[in-house]
N, C-alpha and C positions, 0 to 999 in steps of 0.2 A: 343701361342695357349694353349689351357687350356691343364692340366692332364687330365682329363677327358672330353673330349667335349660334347657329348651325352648323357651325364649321370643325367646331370639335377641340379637345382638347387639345391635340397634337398640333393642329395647326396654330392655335393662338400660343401654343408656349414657341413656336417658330418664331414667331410674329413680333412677340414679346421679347427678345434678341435686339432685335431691330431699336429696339426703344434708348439700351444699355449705349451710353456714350465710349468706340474705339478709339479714338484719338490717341491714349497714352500707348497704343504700341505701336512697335518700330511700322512702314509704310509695308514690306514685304510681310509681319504678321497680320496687318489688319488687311491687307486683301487675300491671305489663307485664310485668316477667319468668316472675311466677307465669301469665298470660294465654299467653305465648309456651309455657312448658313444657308448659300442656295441650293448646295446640295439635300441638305434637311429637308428645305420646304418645297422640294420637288418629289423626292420620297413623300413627306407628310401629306404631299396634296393627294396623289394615288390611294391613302388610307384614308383622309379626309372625305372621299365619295361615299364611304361608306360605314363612316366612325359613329356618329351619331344614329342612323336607322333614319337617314332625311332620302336617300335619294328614290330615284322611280327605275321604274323595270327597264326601260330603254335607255336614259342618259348616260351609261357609261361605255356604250360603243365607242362614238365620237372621240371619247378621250383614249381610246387603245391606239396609241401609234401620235396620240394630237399633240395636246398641249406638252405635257411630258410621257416621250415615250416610254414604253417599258419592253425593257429586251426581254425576247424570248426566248427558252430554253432551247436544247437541243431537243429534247425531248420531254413534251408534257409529262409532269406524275401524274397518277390515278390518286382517286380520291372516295370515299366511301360514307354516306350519311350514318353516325353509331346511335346506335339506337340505345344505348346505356347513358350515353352522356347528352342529356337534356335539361331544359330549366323551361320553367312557364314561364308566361307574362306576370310582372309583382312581384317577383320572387329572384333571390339572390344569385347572381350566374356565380358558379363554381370555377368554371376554366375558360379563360380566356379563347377567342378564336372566331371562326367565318361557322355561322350560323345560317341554318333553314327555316324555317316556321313551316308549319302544318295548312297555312292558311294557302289557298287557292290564291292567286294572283298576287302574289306578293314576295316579295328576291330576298336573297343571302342579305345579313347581316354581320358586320363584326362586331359583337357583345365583349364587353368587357367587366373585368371583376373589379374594378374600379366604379362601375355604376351603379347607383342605388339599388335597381330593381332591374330585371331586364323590361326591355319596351313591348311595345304590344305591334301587331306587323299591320302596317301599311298596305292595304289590299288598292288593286285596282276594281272598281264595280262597274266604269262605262266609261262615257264620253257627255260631255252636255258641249251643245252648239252655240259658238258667240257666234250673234247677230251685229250688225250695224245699227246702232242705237237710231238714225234717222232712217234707213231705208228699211228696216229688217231685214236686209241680207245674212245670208252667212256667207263670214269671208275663214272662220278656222272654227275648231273644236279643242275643249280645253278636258282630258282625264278628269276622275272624279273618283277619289281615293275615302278609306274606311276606316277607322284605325280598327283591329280588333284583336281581343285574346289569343291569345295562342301558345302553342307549344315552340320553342324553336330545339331543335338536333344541329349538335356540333359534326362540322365537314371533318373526317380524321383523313390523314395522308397515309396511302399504304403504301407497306414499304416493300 
C-alpha cells in the first residue's frame, strides 16, 4: 500500500524526489534543488486537496491563508459552469480541469484525463452522533457521506 494513498499522484511523485540521493552536487546546487523541491510540494499540496475527489465540503477553508498560503489576485476572474463540456461517472474525462457534479451536497473536483474513469461525487447526506462509549454522552458528531453517479461540468474561465 502506498505511503500516502489519497494523496495523489502529484504529491507522491514530490515526495518520490526526496528518496533520489543529492550528495553528487556542488553544496549551493543541492540546496537550489532542495529550494526548488519545497517549492513543488507546497504548490502540489494546494492541488493535492483536491486531486483525487477525497476531500469534504468544508476542509479547505482552513488552508486558505494556512499551511501554505496562496496569493491572491488583484482581481478575481469570473468563472462559468459549460454545459457542452461534461463527462459522467465511468466514463472517460476528455479535458482536464475543476469540475462540478450535479449531485446536491457535494464540491468541485479536479478530474483528470490521466484517470481511468471519472469518480462518482461524494455527497454529504447528514451527521451521525458519537457518543461516549461508557456514559453515552455526546461529546461531537461525525458527517456521513454517499458516494453517487453523477454528471460532473467542467468550471471554464471567462475571459
Amino acid at each position: 500500500m502506498p505511503l500516502f494513498p489519497v494523496w495523489g499522484t502529484v504529491f507522491r511523485f514530490a515526495l518520490s524526489q526526496m528518496d533520489y540521493w543529492s550528495g553528487w552536487m556542488s553544496r549551493a546546487d543541492e540546496n537550489r534543488y532542495g529550494g526548488y523541491l519545497n517549492k513543488c510540494v507546497e504548490i502540489a499540496h494546494n492541488i493535492v486537496l483536491t486531486e483525487g475527489a477525497y476531500w469534504d465540503e468544508l476542509p479547505l477553508s482552513p488552508y486558505m491563508g494556512g499551511v501554505v498560503p496562496i496569493t491572491k489576485p488583484p482581481q478575481w476572474p469570473a468563472y462559468r459552469i459549460s454545459q457542452s463540456v461534461k463527462v459522467e461517472s465511468g466514463k472517460k474525462t476528455e479535458t482536464s480541469g475543476i469540475y462540478v457534479s450535479n449531485v446536491p451536497q457535494s464540491c468541485a473536483q479536479f478530474l483528470s484525463t490521466n484517470y481511468a474513469v471519472a469518480p462518482v461525487a461524494r455527497a454529504l447526506v447528514g451527521h451521525q452522533d458519537l457518543l461516549e462509549p461508557t456514559t453515552g454522552e455526546k461529546y461531537d458528531e461525525q458527517p456521513i457521506f454517499e458516494e453517487r453517479p453523477c454528471v460532473w461540468y467542467l468550471v471554464e474561465h471567462v475571459d
